[in-house]
N, C-alpha and C positions, 0 to 999 in steps of 0.2 A: 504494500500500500504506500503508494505515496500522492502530498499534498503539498499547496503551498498557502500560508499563515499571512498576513497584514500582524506586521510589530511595529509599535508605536515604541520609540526605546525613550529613556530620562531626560535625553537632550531635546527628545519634541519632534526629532528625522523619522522619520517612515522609514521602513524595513523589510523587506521579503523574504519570508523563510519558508524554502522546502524542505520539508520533512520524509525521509523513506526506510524503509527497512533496511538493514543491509544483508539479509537472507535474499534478497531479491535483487541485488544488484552489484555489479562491481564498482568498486569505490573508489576514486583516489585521493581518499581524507581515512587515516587511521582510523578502526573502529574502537580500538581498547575493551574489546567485550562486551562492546553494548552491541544491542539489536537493532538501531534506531540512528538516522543519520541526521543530518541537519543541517544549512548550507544559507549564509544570508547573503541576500543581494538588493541593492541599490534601487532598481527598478522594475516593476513587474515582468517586463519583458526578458530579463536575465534569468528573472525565476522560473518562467515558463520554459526556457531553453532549458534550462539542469533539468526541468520533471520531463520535457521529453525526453533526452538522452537518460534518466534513468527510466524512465516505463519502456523506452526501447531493449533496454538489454535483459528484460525480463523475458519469458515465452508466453504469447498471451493464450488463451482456453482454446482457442481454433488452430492453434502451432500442430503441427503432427510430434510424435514423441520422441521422434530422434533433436529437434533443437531442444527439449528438454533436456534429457540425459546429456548434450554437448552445454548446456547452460550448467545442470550439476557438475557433470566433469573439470569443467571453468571453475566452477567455486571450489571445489575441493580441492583442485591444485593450492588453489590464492592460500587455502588453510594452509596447509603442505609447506611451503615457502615462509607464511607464520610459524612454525612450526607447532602448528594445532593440533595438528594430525600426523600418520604417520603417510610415508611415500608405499608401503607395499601396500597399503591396505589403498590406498588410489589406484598403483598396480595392477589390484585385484579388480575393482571395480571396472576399471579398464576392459577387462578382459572377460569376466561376465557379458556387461553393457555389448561390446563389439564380437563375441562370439556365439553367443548363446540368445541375449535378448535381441539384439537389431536385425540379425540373420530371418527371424520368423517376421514376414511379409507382413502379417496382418498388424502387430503390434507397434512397428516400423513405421505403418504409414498409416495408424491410428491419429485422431487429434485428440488432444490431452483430456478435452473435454468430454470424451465418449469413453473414457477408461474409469472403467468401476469393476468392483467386489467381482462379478462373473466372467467379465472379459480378463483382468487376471486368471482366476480359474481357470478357463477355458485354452490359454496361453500356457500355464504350467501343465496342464492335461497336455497337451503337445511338448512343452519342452520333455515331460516325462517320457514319452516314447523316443527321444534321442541322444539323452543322458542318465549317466546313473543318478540313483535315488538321492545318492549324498552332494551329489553336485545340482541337482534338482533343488535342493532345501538351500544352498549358499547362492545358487542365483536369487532364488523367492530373497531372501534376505535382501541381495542387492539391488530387487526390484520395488 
């Protein structure tokens, strides 16, 4: 989610501030742990420029599911390089995502919006007939 605020600040200036998530967006202002970004600018029009460049780098409900997973992929490097995370377990994910989930057609070129509880389902019933069990249960995880 993101928005942008009218701030009146002490000295009496007008202010524009977008606010966004930073689960949703790549940043270039440190987050420090927080979930929540925040950006002030001068004139309406500058504000409006940062919330489109951040609603752009999100994947909106009608994206198919591969710019998803190449959008989580995106963030979980960023973590990576934080050192939030660790690198094999990205790796991992990697290797799931691009050999087991994007391979199956239907899932692929599903939009994010039409993926629920069954269409999983119905996706691991398939993955299950070309992997074994235990790699079946560690993609479901990555998925």
């Amino acid at each position: 989610m993101a928005y942008i605020r009218k701030r009146k600040l002490p000295s009496g200036k007008i202010r524009w501030q977008v606010v966004w998530d930073t689960d949703l967006a790549s940043t270039d202002v440190e987050a420090d742990e927080r979930s929540r970004m925040s950006t002030m600018f001068d004139t309406l029009a500058e504000a409006r420029t940062k919330l489109a460049s951040v609603e752009l780098e999100k994947p909106k409900p009608s994206a198919p599911f591969a710019d998803l997973t190449k959008h989580f992929l995106d963030y979980f490097e960023k973590l990576v390089e934080k050192r939030q995370r660790e690198a094999s377990t990205l790796r991992q994910f990697r290797q799931h995502i691009n050999l087991h989930i994007l391979v199956d057609k239907q899932i692929a070129q599903a939009k994010c919006q039409d993926i629920d509880a069954v269409f999983v389902q119905l996706f691991l019933d398939r993955l299950g007939k070309r992997v074994s069990p235990k790699m079946a249960v560690k993609v479901r995880g990555t998925l």
